[in-house]
N, C-alpha and C positions, 0 to 999 in steps of 0.2 A: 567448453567453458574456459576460458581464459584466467587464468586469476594471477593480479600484480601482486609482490608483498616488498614492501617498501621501508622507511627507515621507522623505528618507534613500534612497531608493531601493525603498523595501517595494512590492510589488507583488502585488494580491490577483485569483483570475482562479476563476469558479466553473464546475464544469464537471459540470452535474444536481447532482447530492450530493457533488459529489470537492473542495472547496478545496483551489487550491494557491497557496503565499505562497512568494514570491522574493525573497531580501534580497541586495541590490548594495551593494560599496565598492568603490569602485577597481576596475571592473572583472571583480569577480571574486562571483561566487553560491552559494547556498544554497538550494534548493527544496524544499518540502515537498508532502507531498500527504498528506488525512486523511479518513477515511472513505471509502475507495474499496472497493467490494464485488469483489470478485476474479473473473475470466470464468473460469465453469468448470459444470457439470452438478454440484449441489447433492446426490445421489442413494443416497448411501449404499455407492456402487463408488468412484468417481470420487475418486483423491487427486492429480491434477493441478490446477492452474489459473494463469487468467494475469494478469499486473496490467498497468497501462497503460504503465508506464515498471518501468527495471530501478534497484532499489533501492543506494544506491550512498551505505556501503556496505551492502555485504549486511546487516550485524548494526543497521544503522538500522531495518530491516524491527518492525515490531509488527503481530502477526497473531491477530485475535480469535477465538474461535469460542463463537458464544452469550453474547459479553460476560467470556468469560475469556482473560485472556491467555496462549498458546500461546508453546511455549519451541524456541526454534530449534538451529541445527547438530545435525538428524539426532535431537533428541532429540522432538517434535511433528510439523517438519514440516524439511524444508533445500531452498535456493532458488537456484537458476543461471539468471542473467540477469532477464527476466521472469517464470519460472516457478515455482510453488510446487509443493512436491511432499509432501503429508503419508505419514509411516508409517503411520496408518489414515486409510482415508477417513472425513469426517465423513457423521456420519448427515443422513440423509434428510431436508429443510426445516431446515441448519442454516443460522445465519446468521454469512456471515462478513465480516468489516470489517477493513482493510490502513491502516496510517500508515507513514510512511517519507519519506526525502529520497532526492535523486536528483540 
């Protein structure tokens, strides 16, 4: 896992596909993480799944499916802690992509 640390505190750590950038003042942080594919059975049943860290807060969460952006609090999909939980499961081979701070 690679990680840049750069001028101001920014800090870049790559982890396979998932970048996450940390920005520090005084102590105190902001994390992001972009393009992380969410753990979960892809299949067409299946509307759980899980992300690596818990999205914080909640409503920073962006959750893609096939390149469109899905609309949260219970109306796409609503998410407690690491979990994402869609009202229908997405179809079979879709792809999905998670951005968020934490």
């Amino acid at each position: 896992m690679p990680t840049i640390i750069g001028r101001g505190g920014v800090k870049v750590e790559y982890y396979g596909k998932v970048v996450t950038i940390s920005l520090s003042n005084d102590g105190s942080s902001i994390t992001f993480v972009d393009g992380e594919v969410p753990e979960g059975l892809v299949d067409g049943n299946n509307k759980d799944f899980t992300l690596s860290r818990t999205p914080s807060p909640p409503m920073s969460l962006m959750l893609h499916v096939n390149g469109l952006l899905q609309q949260g609090g219970g109306n796409d999909y609503s998410v407690s802690g690491n979990v994402v939980h869609f009202t229908s499961a997405p179809t079979a081979d879709s792809t999905l992509l998670a951005s968020y701070r934490y």
